[in-house]
N, C-alpha and C positions, 0 to 999 in steps of 0.2 A: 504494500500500500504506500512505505515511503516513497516509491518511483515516481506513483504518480503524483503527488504535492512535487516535486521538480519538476514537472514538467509545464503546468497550468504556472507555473511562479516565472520561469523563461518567458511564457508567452505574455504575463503580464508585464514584465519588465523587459520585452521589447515594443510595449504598445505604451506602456512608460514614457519611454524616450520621445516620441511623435504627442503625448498630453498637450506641454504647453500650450501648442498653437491652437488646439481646441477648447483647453479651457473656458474660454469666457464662454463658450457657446454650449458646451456639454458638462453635468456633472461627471465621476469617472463612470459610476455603473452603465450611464446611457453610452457613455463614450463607447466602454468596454464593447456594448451589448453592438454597436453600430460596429466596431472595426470585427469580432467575431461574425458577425450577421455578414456583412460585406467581402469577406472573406470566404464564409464557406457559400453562398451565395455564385460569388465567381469561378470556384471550386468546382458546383454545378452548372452552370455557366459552360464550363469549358470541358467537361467532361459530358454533358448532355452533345454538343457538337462532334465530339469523339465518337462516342455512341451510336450518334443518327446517322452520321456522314460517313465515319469509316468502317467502325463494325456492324452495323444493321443496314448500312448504305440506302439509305431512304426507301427502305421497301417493306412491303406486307408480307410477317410472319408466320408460318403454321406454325401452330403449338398442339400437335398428335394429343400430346400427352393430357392438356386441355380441352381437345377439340375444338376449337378456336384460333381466329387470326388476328393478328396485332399488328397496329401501324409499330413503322420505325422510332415514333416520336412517342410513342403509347412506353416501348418497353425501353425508351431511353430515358422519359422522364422517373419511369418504374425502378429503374438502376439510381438514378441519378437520387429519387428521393429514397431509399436504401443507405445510400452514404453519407448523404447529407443529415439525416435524421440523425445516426449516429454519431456523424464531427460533434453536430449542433449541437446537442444535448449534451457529448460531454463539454464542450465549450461553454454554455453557458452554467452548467451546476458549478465546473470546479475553476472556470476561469471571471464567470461575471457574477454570476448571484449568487456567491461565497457565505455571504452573511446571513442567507435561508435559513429558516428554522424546521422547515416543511423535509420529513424524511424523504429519502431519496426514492423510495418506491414511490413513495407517491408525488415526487414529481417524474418520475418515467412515467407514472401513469398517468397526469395529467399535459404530459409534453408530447406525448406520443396523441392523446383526446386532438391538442390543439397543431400535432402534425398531418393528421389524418385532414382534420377540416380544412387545413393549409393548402394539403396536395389535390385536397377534392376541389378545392376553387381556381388551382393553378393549374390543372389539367382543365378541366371546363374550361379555363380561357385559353387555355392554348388550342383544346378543339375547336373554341368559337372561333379564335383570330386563323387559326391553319384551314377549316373547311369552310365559314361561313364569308370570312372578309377573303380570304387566299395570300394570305403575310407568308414569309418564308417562315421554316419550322424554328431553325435556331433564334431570329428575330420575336416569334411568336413567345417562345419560351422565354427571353428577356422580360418582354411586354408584361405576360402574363407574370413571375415572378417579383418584377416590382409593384407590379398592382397590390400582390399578396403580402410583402412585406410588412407592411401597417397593419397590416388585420393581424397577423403572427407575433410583430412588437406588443402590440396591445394584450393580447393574451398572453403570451409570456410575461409580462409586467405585472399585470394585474389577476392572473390566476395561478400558473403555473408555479411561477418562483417567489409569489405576493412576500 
């Protein structure tokens, strides 16, 4: 268990160093919470285009094993929120909302309550912007992901890590 308090302490004390210039604008938790968010955000970001474009090459999936078929952009953002769930989460328990009192199970259970809702309104807008407007898929997924942002801050804030 000592490993891990090293390594959330690196990350906060390189996020440290860049404070000043946000100070007057952010306390550190918000700060914290924006450079983690924005980080593993881009993380998705760049590995959802990985995903789409190189390994599933913009095409429709069988899945036998489901009986089912899956866009490119279905089973990339599927990956994509797989990883990011779990940077997130430990990012924000051991690196921003440190001072929680709330056990840890149950903020994996309320993190994962308000990742689910996240991923449910970020895929819906990626299939509105990808089939309904016809936005490119990795632009669509930007779109859609910062739309959701705010909705994910707010619950995290105010329920998950309260």
């Amino acid at each position: 268990m000592s490993a891990n308090k090293g390594v959330p302490q690196k990350i906060i004390g390189l996020m440290d160093i860049f404070y000043p210039l946000f100070k007057r604008f952010f306390d550190p938790t918000t700060y914290y919470y924006a450079v983690c968010g924005v980080s593993n955000m881009l993380l998705s970001w760049i590995l959802f285009f990985v995903f789409n474009n190189l390994l599933f090459q913009k095409q429709i999936w069988n899945l036998p094993f489901f009986q089912m078929k899956l866009s490119s952009y279905t089973l990339s953002a599927t990956i994509c929120f797989i990883i990011s769930f779990t940077i997130g989460f430990s990012l924000l328990k051991f690196v921003v909302f440190t001072a929680s009192e709330i056990k840890g199970r149950t903020q994996f259970f309320r993190y994962s309550q308000s990742a689910v809702i996240s991923f449910v309104c970020s895929w819906s807008l990626l299939k509105l912007f990808i089939v309904y407007f016809g936005f490119y898929q990795t632009v669509s997924n930007i779109l859609a992901s910062l739309i959701v942002v705010v909705i994910s801050y707010l619950i995290q804030r105010n329920y998950t890590f309260k």
